[in-house]
N, C-alpha and C positions, 0 to 999 in steps of 0.2 A: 504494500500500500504506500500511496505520496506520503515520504514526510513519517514513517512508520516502521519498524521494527519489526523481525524475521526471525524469529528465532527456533530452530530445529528441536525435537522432536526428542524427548529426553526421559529418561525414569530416575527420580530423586530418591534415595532411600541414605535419608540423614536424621538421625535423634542428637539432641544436646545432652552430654555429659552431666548436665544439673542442670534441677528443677531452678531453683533459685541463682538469676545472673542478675545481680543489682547494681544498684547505685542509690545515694544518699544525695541528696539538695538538700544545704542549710541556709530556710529561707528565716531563719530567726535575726543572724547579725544581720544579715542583707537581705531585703525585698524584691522577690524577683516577680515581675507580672504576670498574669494570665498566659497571653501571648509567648513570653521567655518561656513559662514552663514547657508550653506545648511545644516547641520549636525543643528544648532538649529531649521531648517524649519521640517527637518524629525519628530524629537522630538515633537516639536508644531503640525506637522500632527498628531501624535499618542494620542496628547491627545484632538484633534478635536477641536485645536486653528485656528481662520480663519483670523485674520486680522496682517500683521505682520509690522509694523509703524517702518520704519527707517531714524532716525536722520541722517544726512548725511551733516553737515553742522552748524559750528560753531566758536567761538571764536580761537580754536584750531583748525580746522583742515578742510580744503573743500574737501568733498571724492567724487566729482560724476565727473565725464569728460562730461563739456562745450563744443562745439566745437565752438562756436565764441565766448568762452573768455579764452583760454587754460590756463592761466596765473592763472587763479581760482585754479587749480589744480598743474600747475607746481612751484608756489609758494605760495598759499594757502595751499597748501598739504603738505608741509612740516616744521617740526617745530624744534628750538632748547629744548630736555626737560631741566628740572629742576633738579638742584643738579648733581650728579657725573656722570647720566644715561647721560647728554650729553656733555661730557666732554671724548675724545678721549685718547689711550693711551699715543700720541705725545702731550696732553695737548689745541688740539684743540677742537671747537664743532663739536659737531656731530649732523648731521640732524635726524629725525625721520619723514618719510615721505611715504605716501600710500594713493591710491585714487581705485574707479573704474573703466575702461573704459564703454563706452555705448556697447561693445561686452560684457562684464563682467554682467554689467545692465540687457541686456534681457536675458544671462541664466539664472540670479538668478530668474526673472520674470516667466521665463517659468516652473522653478525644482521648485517655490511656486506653480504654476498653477497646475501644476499636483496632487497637495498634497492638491487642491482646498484652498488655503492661495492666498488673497490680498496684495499684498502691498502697503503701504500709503505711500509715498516719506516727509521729509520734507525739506523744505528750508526757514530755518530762517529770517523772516522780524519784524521789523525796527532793533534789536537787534541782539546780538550773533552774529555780523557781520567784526570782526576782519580781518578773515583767507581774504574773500573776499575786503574786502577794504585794507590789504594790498597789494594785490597782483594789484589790479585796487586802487590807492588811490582819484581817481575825485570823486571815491562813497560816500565819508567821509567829515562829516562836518569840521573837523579842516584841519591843514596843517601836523600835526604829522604824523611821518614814524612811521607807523606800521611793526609790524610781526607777525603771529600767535602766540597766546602766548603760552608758557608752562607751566601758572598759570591757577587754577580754581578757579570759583566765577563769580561775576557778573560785566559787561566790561562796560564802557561808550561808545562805538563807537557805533554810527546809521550810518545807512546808511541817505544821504541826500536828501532834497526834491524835487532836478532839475527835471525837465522833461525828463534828459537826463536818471536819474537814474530809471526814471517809467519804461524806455525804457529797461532797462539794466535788469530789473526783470523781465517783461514779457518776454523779450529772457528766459532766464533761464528758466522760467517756460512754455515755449513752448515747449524747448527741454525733459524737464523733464513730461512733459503731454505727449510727442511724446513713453517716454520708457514705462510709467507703464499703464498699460490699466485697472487701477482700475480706481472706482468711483472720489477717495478723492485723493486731495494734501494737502497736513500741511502746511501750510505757518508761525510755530510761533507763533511769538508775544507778546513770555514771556521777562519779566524780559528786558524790554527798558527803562531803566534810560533815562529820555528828557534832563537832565542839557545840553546837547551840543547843540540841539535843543534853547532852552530855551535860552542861550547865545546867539545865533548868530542871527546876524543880517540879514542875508541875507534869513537864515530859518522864520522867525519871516513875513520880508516882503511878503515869498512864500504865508504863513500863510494866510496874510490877501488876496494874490491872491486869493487861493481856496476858500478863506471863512469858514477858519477854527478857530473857535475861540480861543482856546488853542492845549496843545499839542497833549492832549489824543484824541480831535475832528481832528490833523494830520495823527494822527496814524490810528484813523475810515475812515480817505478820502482816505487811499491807501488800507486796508484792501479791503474798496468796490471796491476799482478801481479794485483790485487784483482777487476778487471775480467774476466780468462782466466779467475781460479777460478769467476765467477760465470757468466762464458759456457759453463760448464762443468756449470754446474748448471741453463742454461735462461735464465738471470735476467739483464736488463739493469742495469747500473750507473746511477746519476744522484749527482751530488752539484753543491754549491755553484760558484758561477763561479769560487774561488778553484783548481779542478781545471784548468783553462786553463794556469796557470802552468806552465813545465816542460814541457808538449807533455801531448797525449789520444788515450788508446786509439781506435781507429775508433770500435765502438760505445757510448763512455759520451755520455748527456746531460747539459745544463748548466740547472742554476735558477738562475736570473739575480737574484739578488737586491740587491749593488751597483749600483742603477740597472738599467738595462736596459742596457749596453754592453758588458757579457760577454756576453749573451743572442747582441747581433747581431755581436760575432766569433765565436762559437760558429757561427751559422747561417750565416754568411760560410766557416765552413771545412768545413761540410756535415754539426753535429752538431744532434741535436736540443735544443729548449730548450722548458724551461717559465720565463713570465715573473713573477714574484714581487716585484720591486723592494722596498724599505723604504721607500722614499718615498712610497708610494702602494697597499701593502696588505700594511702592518703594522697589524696590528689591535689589538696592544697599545699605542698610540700612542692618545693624548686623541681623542676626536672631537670635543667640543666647547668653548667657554672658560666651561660653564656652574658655577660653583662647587659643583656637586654631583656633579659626575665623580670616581670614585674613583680612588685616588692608579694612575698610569700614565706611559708615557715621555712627560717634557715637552715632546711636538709636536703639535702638532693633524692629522688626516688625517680631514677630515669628510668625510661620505657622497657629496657632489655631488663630492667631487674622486677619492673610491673608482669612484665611476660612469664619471667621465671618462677612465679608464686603457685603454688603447689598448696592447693585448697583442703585436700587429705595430709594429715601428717603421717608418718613412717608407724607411730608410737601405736596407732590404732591396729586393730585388727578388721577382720572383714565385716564381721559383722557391726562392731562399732564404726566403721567406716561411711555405712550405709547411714549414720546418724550425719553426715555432713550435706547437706541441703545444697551448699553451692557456696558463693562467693560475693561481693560487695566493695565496691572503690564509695569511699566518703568524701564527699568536697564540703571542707569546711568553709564560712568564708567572711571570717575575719580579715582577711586580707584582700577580698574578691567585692570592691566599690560597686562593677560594673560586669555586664552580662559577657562584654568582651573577654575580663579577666575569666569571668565562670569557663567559656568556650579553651580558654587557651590553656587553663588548666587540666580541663579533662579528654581534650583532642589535641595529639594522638594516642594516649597512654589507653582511654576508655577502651578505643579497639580492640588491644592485647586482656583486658580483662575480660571482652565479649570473649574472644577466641578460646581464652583457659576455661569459659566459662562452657562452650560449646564442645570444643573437638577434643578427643579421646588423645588422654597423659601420649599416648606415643605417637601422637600424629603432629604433635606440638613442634615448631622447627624456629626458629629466631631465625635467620636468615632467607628461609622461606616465606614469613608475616614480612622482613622488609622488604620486599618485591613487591607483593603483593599491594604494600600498605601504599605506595607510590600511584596506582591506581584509587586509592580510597580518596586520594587529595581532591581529586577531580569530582566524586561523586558528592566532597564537603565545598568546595567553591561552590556547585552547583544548591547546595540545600544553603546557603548562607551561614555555615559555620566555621564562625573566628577561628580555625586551629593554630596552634600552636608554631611559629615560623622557626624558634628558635634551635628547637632538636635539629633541622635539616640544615643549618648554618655552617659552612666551612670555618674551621677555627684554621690561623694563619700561627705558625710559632717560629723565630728566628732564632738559628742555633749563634754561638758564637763566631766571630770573622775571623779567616784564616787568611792570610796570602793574596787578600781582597778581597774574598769569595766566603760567602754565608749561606748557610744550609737553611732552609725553609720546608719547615716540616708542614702537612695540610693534613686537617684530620676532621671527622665527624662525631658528633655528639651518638649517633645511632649506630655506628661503624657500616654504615654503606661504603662499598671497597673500594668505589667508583668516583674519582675526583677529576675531572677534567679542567685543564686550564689554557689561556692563553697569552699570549704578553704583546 
C-alpha cells in the first residue's frame, strides 16, 4: 500500500522471563503532569514494561485527591522550594504546588490499561509522612507545625498510633483501592526513624496496649492491620524491605531495595519479592562521568552495569526462586526539576532493564543490546523522548608529549568499539 508497510508472514512464540518488569515515578519531590505520565507509559509500552509503581506521596508533597480529607492535597500539595526557586520577584514565597484529581487518576489508569501497564499506587506509612501530617497535624506524634518541606533526606515525623489515625489510613487506602484496579498497593515503610515514637509517652503506653514490644514490632502491628484491611478489599500489600523488621503478614510482598538481601530473606520465608536494589537500578544516580550530566546522586550506575543485574540471587534455591516476581529501576527525583531531566535519566538505561526483564538469563548479551540499542535511538527521536546524549559521547584523552607527538586516546562511555574520525 502508498505510504504503508509490508511486512512478511511470521510465527512469534516469545514469553517474558517475569511477570513483574517495573518502574517507579516519584511524583512527590516533583510534579509531573497528566500528559508526562502518559508519554513515559507509551514508552514503557514499547519496551513491554508492565508494572508502573507511583510514589504519590511524601515528605514533600501529597499528589492524589482525598475526598474526605481534601486538606491532604490543598495543603499537602503545596510547598515552599528551597533557595531562590521560591522566593518571588516582590521578595515573597512562592508556593510550588500540584496534585491529581481522582478524574485525573482513572485516565491515567485506563491510557496504562490499554498499553496493558498496572499501576501500583503508593502511600507512604509510618514515614515520609510530613506533607500529610501537616496539612491534618492530630496524625503527628509531637505538637510541631509542620509544612511540606522543601528539603530532601530522611524526616523524623511518623505518623501516630491513635486508633483514630488507623482510621484515617484505611480511609485513604479505600479511596485509593477504589481508583487502581490493580492487584498491589505500596504502602512504604522505608526509612521510619522511631526517635519520636520512642520519646513519647503516650506512643510507648499505645505500645504496651497492642502488645507490641518495641518499635519495629509497632511498625509490624499496623503493617498487618494494613494488610487485613487490604485483603479485605481484594488488594495485595507490597512495601519496602524495611517491612521484614518486626515479622510479615503471610500475604505482603517485599521490594528489595537495600541491596538485594531483604529480597532473599523475604523468599527464604516464602514471601514474594520484587528486586529493585539502589545499587544497581536507581536511575536517579549519574550514568556517566561525562561533564555534561545534569546535576544527580553523586554515583555513577552506567548502563552495562544496569544490564548486568541478575534479579535471582545464587543464594536461592529453585523453589525459593520462583518467589522472585521480576524486577524495578526507581527514579527518584530530587534532582529531576524537569521532565527532560526524568527522560535523560531513565533513557537508555530503562531498555536494559526491559530486556533482563524479558529474555531468558542466557540469551542476555551486552554487546548484542548495543547494536541493537543504536536502532532504539531512532524509534525514541520519533516518540519525542529526551534520551540521554551523554552515554554515546566520545571522550577525547591526551596522553603525555613525546618528540612533538601526543597520543590521543578516544573512548566511549558504552564501549561501542567503533570510533570513527576525521581531521
Amino acid at each position: 500500500a502508498k505510504g504503508g508497510l509490508v511486512v512478511a508472514a511470521a510465527h512469534i512464540d516469545d514469553t517474558p522471563r517475569f511477570a513483574w518488569r517495573g518502574l517507579m515515578l516519584d511524583s512527590a519531590r516533583h510534579f509531573w503532569t497528566v500528559d508526562e505520565i502518559k508519554q513515559l507509559l507509551d514508552a514503557m509500552a514499547t519496551h513491554k514494561l508492565n508494572t508502573f509503581h507511583w510514589h504519590l506521596t511524601d515528605d514533600q508533597g501529597w499528589r492524589i485527591e482525598i475526598r474526605k480529607y481534601p486538606k491532604l492535597t490543598q495543603v499537602g500539595g503545596c510547598r515552599v522550594p528551597g533557595g531562590d526557586a521560591g522566593i518571588g520577584a516582590d521578595g515573597k514565597p512562592v508556593q510550588y504546588c500540584g496534585y491529581y484529581t481522582q478524574d485525573e487518576i482513572r485516565e491515567v489508569v485506563a491510557y496504562a490499561a490499554a498499553r496493558h501497564i498496572d499501576i501500583v499506587p503508593e502511600f507512604d506509612v509510618p514515614g515520609h509522612a510530613t506533607a500529610a501530617i501537616s496539612a491534618y497535624p492530630e496524625l503527628g506524634v509531637t505538637d510541631a507545625k509542620l509544612a511540606p518541606s522543601s528539603e530532601w533526606g530522611v524526616f523524623q515525623n511518623l505518623f501516630n498510633t491513635e486508633e483514630a489515625t488507623f482510621a484515617f489510613l484505611e480511609d485513604v487506602l479505600a479511596e485509593v483501592a477504589a481508583l487502581f484496579p490493580g492487584k498491589y498497593i505500596h504502602v512504604g515503610g522505608d526509612e521510619a526513624v522511631k526517635n519520636q515514637w520512642i520519646a513519647s509517652p503516650r506512643v510507648q503506653q499505645r505500645m504496651r496496649e497492642l502488645g507490641a514490644n518495641d518499635a519495629m514490632a509497632m511498625q509490624s502491628h499496623i503493617i498487618k492491620r494494613l494488610e487485613t484491611f487490604l485483603d479485605g478489599k481484594g488488594k495485595r500489600l507490597i512495601g519496602w524491605d524495611e517491612i521484614l523488621e518486626g515479622g510479615l503478614p503471610p500475604q505482603a510482598t517485599v521490594m528489595s531495595w537495600r541491596g538485594t538481601e531483604g529480597g532473599i530473606e523475604a523468599a527464604k520465608t516464602g514471601h514474594d519479592v520484587v528486586m529493585s536494589p539502589a545499587s544497581d537500578l536507581y536511575l536517579d544516580y549519574l550514568q556517566t562521568h561525562s561533564p555534561n550530566e545534569p546535576p544527580g546522586r553523586p554515583a555513577i550506575i552506567p548502563l552495562k552495569q544496569v544490564y548486568a543485574f541478575e534479579p535471582v540471587p545464587a543464594a536461592l534455591d529453585a523453589a525459593q526462586a520462583r518467589h522472585i516476581l521480576g524486577l524495578q529501576a526507581n527514579a527518584w527525583s530530587e534532582h529531576m526539576r524537569t521532565f527532560e531531566r526524568v527522560q535523560h535519566n531513565l533513557f537508555p538505561r530503562l531498555a536494559a532493564v526491559a530486556e533482563t526483564g524479558w529474555s531468558p538469563k542466557a540469551r542476555k548479551d551486552y554487546p548484542g543490546f548495543l547494536a541493537r540499542l543504536s536502532a532504539e535511538l531512532a524509534r525514541w527521536n520519533a516518540q519525542g523522548v529526551a534520551y540521554a546524549k551523554t552515554p554515546f559521547e566520545v571522550s577525547i584523552a591526551a596522553g603525555d608529549a613525546a618528540n612533538g607527538t601526543s597520543n590521543i586516546t578516544l573512548g566511549n562511555a558504552l564501549g561501542y568499539p567503533d570510533i570513527r574520525y576525521t581531521t
